[in-house]
C-alpha positions as CSV (number, residue, x, y, z in Angstrom):
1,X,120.6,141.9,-57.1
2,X,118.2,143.4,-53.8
3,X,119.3,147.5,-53.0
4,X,121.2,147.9,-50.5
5,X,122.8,144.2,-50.1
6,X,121.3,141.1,-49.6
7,X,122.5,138.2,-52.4
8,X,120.6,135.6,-53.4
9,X,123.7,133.0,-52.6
10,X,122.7,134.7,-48.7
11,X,119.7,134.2,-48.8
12,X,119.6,130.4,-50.3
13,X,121.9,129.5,-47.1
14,X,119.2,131.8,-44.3
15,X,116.0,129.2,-45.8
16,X,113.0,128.5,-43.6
17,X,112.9,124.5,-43.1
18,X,109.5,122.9,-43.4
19,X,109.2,122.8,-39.5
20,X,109.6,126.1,-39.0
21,X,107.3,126.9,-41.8
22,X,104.5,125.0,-40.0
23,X,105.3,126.9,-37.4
24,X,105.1,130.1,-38.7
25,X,101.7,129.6,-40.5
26,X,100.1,128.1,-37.3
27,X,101.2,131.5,-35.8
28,X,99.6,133.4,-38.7
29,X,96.3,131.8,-38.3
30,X,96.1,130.9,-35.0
31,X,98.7,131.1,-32.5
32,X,96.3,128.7,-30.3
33,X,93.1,128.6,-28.3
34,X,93.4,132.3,-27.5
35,X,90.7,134.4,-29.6
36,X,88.0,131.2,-29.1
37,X,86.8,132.6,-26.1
38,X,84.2,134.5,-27.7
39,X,82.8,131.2,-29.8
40,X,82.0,130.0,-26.7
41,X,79.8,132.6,-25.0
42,X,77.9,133.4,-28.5
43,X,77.4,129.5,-28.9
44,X,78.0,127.0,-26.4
45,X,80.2,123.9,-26.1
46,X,78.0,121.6,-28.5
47,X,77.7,124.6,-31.1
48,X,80.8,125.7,-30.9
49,X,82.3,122.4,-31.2
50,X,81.0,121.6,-34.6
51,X,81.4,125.1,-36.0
52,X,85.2,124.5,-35.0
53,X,85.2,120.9,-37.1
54,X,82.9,121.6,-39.9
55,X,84.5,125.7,-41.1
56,X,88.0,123.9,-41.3
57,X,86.6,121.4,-44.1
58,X,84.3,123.9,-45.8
59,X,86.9,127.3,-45.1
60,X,90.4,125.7,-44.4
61,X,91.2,122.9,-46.2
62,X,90.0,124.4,-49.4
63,X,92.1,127.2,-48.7
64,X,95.2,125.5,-48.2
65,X,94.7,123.4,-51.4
66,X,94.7,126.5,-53.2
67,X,97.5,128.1,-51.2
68,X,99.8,124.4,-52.0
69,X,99.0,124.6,-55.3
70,X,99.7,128.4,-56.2
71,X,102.7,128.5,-54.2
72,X,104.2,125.4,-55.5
73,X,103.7,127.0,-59.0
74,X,104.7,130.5,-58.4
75,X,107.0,130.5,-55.5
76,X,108.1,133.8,-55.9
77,X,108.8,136.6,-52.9
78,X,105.1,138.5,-52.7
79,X,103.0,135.2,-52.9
80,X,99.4,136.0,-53.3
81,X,100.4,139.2,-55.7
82,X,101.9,137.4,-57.8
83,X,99.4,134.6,-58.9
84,X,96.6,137.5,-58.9
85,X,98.4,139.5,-61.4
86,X,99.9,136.5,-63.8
87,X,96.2,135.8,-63.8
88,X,94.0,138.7,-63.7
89,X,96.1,141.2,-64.7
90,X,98.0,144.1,-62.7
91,X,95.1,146.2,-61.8
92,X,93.5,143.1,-60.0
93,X,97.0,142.3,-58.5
94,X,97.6,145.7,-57.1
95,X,93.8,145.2,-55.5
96,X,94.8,142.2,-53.8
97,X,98.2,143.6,-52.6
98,X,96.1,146.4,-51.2
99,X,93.3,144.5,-49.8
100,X,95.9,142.4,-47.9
101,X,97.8,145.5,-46.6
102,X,94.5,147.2,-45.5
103,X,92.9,144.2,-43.9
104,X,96.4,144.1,-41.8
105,X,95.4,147.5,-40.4
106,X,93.0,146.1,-38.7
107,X,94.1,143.0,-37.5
108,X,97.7,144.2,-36.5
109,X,97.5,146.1,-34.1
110,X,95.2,144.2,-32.1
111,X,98.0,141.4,-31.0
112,X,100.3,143.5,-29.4
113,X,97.6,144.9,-27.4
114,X,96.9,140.7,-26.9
115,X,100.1,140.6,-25.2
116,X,99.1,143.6,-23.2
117,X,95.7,142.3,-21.9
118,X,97.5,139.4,-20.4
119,X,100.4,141.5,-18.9
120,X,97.9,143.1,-17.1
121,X,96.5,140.4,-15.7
122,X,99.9,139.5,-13.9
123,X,100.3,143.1,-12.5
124,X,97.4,145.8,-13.7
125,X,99.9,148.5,-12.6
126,X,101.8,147.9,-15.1
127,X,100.0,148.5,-18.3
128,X,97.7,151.2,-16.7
129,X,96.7,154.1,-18.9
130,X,100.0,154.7,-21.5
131,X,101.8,152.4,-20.2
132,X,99.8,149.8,-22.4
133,X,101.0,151.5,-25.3
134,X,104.7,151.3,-24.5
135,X,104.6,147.9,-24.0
136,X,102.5,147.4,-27.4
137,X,105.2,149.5,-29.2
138,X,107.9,147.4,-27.3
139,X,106.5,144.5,-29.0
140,X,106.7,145.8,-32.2
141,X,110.0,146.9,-31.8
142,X,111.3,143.2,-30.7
143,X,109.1,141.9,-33.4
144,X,110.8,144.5,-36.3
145,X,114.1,143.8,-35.0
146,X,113.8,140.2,-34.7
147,X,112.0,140.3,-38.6
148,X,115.5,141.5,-39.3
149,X,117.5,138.6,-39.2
150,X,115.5,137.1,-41.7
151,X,112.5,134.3,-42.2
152,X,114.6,131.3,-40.8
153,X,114.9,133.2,-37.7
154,X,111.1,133.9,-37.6
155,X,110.5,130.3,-38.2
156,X,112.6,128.7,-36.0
157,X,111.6,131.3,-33.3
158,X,107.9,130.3,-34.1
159,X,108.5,126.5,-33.3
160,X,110.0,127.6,-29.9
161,X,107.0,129.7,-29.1
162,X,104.5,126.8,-30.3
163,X,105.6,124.1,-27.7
164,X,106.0,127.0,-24.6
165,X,102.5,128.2,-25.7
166,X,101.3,124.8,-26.0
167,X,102.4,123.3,-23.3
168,X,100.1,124.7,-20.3
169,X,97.4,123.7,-22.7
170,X,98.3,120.3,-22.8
171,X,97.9,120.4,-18.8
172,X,94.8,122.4,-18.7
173,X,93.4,119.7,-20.9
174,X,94.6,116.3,-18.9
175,X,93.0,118.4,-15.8
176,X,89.5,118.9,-17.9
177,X,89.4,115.3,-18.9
178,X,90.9,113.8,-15.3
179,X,88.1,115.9,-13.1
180,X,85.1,115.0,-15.7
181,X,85.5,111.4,-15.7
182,X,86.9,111.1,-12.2
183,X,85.4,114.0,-9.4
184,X,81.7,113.8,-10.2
185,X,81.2,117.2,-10.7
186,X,77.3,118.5,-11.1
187,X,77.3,119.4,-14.4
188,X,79.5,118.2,-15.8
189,X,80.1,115.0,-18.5
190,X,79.3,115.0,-21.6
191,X,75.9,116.3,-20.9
192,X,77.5,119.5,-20.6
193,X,78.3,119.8,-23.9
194,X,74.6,120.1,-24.9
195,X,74.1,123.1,-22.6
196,X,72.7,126.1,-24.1
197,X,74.1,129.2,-23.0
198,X,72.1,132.3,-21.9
199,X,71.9,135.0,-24.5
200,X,73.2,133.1,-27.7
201,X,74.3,135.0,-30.4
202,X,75.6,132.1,-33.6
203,X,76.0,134.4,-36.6
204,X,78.8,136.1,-34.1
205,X,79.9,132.9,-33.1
206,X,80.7,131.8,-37.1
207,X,82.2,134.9,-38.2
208,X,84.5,134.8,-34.9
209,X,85.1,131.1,-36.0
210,X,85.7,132.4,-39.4
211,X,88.3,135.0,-38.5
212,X,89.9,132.4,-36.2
213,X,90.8,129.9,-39.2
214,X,92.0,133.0,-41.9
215,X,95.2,133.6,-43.2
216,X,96.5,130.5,-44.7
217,X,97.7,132.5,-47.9
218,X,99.9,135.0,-45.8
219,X,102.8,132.1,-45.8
220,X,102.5,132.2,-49.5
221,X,105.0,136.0,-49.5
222,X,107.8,134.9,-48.5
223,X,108.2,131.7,-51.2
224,X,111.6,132.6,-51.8
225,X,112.7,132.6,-48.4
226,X,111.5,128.8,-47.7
227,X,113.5,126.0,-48.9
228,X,112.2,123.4,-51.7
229,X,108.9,125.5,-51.0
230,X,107.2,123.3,-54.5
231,X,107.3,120.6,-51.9
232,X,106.9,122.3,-48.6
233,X,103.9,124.7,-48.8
234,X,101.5,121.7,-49.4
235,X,103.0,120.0,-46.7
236,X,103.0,122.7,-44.0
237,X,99.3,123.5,-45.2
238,X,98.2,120.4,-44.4
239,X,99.7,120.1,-40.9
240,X,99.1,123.4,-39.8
241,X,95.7,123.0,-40.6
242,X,95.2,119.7,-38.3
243,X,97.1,121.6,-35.5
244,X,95.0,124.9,-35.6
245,X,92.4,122.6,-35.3
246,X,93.2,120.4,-32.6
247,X,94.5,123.2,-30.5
248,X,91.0,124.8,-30.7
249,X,89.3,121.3,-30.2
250,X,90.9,119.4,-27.6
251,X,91.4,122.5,-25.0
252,X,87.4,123.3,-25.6
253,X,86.4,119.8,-25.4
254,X,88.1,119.2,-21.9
255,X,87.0,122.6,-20.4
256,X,83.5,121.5,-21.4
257,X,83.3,118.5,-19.9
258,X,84.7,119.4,-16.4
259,X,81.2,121.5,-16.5
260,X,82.8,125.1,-16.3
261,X,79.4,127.2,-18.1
262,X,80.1,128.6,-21.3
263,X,78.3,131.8,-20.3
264,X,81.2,132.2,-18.5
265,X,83.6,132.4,-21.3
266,X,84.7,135.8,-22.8
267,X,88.6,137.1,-23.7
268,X,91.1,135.7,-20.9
269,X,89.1,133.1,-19.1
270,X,91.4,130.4,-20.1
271,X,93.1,131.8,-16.8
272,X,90.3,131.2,-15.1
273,X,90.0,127.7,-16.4
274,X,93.1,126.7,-15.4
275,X,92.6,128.0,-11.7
276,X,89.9,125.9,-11.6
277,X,90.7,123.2,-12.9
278,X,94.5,123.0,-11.3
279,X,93.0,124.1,-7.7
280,X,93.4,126.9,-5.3
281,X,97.1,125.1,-4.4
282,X,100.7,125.6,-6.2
283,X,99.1,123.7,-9.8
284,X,96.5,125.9,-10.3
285,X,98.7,128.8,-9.5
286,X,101.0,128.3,-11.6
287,X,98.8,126.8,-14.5
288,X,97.2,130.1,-14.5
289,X,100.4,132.5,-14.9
290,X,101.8,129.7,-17.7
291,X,98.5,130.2,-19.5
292,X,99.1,134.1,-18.9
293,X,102.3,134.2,-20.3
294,X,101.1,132.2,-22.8
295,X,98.5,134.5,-24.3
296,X,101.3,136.9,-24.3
297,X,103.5,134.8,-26.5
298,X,100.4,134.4,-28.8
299,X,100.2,138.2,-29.0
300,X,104.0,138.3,-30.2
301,X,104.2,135.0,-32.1
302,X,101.4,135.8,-34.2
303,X,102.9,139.7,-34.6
304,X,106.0,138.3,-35.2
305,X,104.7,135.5,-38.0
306,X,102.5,138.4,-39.5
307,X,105.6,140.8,-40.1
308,X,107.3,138.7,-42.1
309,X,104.3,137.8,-44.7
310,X,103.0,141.4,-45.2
311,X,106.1,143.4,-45.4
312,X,107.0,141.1,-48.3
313,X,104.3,142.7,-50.4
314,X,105.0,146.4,-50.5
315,X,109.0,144.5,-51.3
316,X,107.3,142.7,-54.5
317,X,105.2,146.1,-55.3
318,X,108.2,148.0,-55.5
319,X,109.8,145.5,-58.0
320,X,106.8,146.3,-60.3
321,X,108.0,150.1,-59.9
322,X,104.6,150.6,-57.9
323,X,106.3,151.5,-55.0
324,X,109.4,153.9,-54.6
325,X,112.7,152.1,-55.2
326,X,113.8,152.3,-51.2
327,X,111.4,149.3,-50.5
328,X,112.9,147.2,-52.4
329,X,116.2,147.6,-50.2
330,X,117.3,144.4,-48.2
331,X,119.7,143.2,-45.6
332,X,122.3,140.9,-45.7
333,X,119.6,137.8,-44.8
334,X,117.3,139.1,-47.9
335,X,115.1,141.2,-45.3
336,X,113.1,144.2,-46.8
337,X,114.2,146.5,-44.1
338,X,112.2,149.5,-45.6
339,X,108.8,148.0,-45.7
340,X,109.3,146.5,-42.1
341,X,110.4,150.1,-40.9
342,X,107.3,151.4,-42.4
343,X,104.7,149.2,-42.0
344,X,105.6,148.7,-38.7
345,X,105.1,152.7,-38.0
346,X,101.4,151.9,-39.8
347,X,100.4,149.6,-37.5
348,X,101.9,151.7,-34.9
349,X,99.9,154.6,-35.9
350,X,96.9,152.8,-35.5
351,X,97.2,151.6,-32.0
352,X,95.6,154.5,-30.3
353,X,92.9,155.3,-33.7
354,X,89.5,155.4,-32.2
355,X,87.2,153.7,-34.6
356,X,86.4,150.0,-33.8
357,X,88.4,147.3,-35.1
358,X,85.5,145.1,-36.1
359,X,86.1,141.5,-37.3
360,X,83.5,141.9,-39.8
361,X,85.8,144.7,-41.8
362,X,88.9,142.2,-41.4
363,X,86.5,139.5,-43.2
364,X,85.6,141.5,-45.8
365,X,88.4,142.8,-47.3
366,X,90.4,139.4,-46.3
367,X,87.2,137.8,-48.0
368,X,88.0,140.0,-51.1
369,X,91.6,139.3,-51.9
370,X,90.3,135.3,-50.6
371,X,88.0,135.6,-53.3
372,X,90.5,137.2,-56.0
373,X,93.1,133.9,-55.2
374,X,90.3,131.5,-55.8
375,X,89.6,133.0,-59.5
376,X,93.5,132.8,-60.4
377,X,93.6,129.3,-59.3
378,X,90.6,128.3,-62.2
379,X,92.1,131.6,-64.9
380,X,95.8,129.8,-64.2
381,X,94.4,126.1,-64.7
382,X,92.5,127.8,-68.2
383,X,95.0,129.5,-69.0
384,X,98.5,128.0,-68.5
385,X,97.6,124.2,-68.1
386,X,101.1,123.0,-68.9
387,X,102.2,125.6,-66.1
388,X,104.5,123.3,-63.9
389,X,102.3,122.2,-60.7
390,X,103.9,120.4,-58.3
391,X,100.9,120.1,-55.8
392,X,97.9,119.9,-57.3
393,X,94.0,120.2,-56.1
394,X,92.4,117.1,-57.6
395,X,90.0,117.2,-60.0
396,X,91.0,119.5,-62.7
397,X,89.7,122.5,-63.7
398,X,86.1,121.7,-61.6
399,X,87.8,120.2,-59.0
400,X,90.1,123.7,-58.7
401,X,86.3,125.6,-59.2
402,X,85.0,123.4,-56.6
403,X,87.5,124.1,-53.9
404,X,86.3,127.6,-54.1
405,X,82.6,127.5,-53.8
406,X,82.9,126.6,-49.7
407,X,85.1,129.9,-48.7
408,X,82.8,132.0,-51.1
409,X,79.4,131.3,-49.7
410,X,81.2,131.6,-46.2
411,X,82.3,135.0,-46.9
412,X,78.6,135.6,-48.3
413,X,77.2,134.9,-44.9
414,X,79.8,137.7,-43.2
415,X,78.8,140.3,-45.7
416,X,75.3,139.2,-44.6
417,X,75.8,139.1,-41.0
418,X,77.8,142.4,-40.9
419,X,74.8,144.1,-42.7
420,X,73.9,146.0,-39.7
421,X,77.3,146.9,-38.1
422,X,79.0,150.4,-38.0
423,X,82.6,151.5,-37.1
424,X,83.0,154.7,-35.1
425,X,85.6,156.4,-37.1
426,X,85.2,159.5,-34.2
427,X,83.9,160.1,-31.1
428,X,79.7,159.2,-31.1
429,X,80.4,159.2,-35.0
430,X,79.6,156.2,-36.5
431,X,79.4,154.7,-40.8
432,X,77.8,151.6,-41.8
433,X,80.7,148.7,-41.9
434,X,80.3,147.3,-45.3
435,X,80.1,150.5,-46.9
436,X,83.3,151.5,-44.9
437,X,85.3,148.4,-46.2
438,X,83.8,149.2,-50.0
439,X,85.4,152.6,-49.5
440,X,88.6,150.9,-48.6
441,X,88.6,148.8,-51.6
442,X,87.6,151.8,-53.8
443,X,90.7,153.4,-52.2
444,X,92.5,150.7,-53.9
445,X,91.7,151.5,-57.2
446,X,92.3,155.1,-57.3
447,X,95.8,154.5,-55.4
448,X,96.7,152.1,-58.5
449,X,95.3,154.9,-60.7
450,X,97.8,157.3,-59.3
451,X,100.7,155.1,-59.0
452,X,100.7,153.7,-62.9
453,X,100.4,157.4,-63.8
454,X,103.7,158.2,-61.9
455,X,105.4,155.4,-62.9
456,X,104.3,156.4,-66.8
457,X,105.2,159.4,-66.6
458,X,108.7,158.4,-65.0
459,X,109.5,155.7,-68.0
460,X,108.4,158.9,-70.5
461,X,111.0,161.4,-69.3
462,X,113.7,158.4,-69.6
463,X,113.2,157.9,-73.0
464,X,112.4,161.7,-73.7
465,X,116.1,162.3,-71.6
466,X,117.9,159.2,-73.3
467,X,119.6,160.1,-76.9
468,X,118.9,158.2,-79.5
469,X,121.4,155.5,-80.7
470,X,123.0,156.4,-84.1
């Protein structure tokens, strides 16, 4: 029975539906065409294009095999953790609990400030100076309190944000493929495609693809929350893998071949693309604020999503008595309220921190804990082959080993391509990034050091304080 309330007979009748579980992964890898910008300038329409169809099939799909498999197997609340530590162990469980949670301090705190980028862009007033931050900690606050009600809720709130932040996008596209094929614009057709841009930059380009189409495990922590999940996860991997996808695909593609340079892309100029394409008139007015308040839903949706899969692992922590007991405290709907309360104050916290928030560091120790799942997939088919699979990746255990090999020589190329990065930690004071995230892991180890220590130490005075039984 969960701390502090929170039956399981509750939280079998508050299940997330395979609909809103699609949903709710799409929002924790993508949340749509936003973040693609940046593809575009480093590598073209032509590049970019085939960088957007070929990671999925070398990055994604791999991925989500795995992720269908190990959560068909081990649906249990804490996902990822779980299968990592039946496998490896619980030191190498604990390191991909932590990687996971430190990798989120990083990306987190980045989407509210998403929702504040495009706010300004309606009114710049308005998010001038501190008032950014409010707004980013108002976000957090909805997102927390709307956490609260429970997974289902998240889902089913996902789905709603999915066809409103899909929808001008839709538009935008029909506009892109209408004024290529039909006003003769200079420049544009598919020759456009093939245009180089200015300054390229493709190593950028593929690690910003590469952070674009990550996090198809986070679904995997709340397995206990999603209904029949031995038959859903495989399910919603595969869709929300061909929806990511096309979301980034079809908008680019039309954009493209109205002729609009990719030189010109960088964060928020889908707004610009839609004014253009929908015309100085009423459309492209008003195609431009839906793709505004758009970006802003993708700031929240993909907060909102996120929540829900990280707080679940300082929850399954604390079952393991590596956490204090508090965090293992729910609500009425199964909620971990403590771990939402404080890892929302976390990401808080690191709103106004003024090192960098490089996507290189996210990649890394995401690529880490990637990296950790792919092992337990071949230890688990070695180990425990009559373990009940109801998904399985094809080809036995090479087939499980070969699913693997695409990620890994992916996440190879960012530890490459980050080589010469730094993060300013201070003011004009810079580190080396990949020594900065090897720190970070190190972290890891010495944190599990400490916390097995307390948590022997607590199990020795029980017994040393309990009487013996005559």
């Amino acid at each position: 029975m969960p701390l502090g309330g929170g039956s399981l007979v509750a939280r079998t009748s508050r299940r997330m539906r395979l609909i809103p579980l699609i949903a709710a992964t799409f929002f924790m890898v993508s949340g749509g065409p936003y973040g693609i910008e940046d593809i575009l300038g480093n590598a073209g329409y032509g590049r970019a294009l085939i960088l957007l169809i070929v990671i999925p099939i070398i990055w994604s799909l791999p991925t989500g095999l795995m992720v269908g498999e190990l959560a068909s197997a081990l649906p249990k609340e804490g996902g990822y953790y779980w299968w990592v530590k039946r496998a490896l162990g619980g030191f190498w469980g604990f390191q991909e609990a932590w990687l996971s949670l430190a990798a989120s301090i990083f990306d987190m705190a980045i989407y509210p400030t998403l929702f504040v980028l495009y706010l300004g862009r309606l009114e710049p007033t308005w998010t001038a100076g501190y008032y950014g931050t409010l707004w980013a900690l108002g976000v957090m606050l909805v997102c927390a309190a709307w956490n609260l009600r429970g997974a289902r809720a998240v889902g089913e709130g996902s789905v709603g944000m999915f066809y409103l932040l899909t929808a001008p996008f839709i538009v935008l596209s029909a506009l892109g493929i209408w004024a290529a094929f039909t006003r003769h614009i200079p420049g544009s057709g598919l020759a456009a495609l093939s245009r180089p841009v200015a300054t390229p930059l493709f190593s950028g380009a593929v690690l910003v693809t590469l952070w674009n189409y990550m996090g198809w495990d986070n679904a995997s922590t709340v397995a206990q929350e999603v209904e029949d999940p031995q038959r859903n996860y495989p399910r919603a991997m595969i869709a929300a893998a061909a929806l990511v996808a096309l979301s980034y695909i079809i908008p680019l593609t039309a954009v493209g071949l109205s002729g609009m340079p990719a030189d010109a892309f960088s964060t928020g100029s889908w707004t610009d693309a839609a004014r253009l394409l929908g015309g100085p008139g009423m459309l492209g007015r008003g195609l431009a604020l839906a793709v505004v308040l758009g970006g802003m839903l993708n700031g929240m949706g993909m907060f909102n999503a996120l929540v829900m899969s990280y707080t679940r692992v300082p929850y399954a922590l604390a079952q393991e008595g590596l956490l204090p007991a508090a965090f293992r405290r729910t609500t009425a709907a199964g909620v971990p309220w403590v771990s939402v309360a404080c890892c929302c104050v976390a990401w808080a916290l690191a709103l106004r921190l003024p090192f960098e928030r490089l996507i290189s560091i996210d990649l890394v120790l995401y690529g880490a804990a990637l990296l950790l799942e792919f092992v337990a997939l071949v230890v688990l088919r070695i180990r425990e082959p009559s373990l009940e699979r109801p998904f399985r990746v094809p080809g036995g255990t090479a087939g499980a080993v070969a699913v693997g090999v695409g990620p890994a020589m992916l996440i190879v190329y960012a530890l490459w391509a980050a080589r010469d990065e730094h993060v300013g930690v201070v003011h004009h004071v810079t580190i080396p990034a990949l020594p900065f995230a090897a720190a970070v892991a190190i972290l890891g180890a010495i944190i599990y050091g400490i916390a097995t220590l307390i948590q022997n130490t607590g199990a020795l005075r029980r017994r040393v304080k309990t009487p013996p039984v005559v």
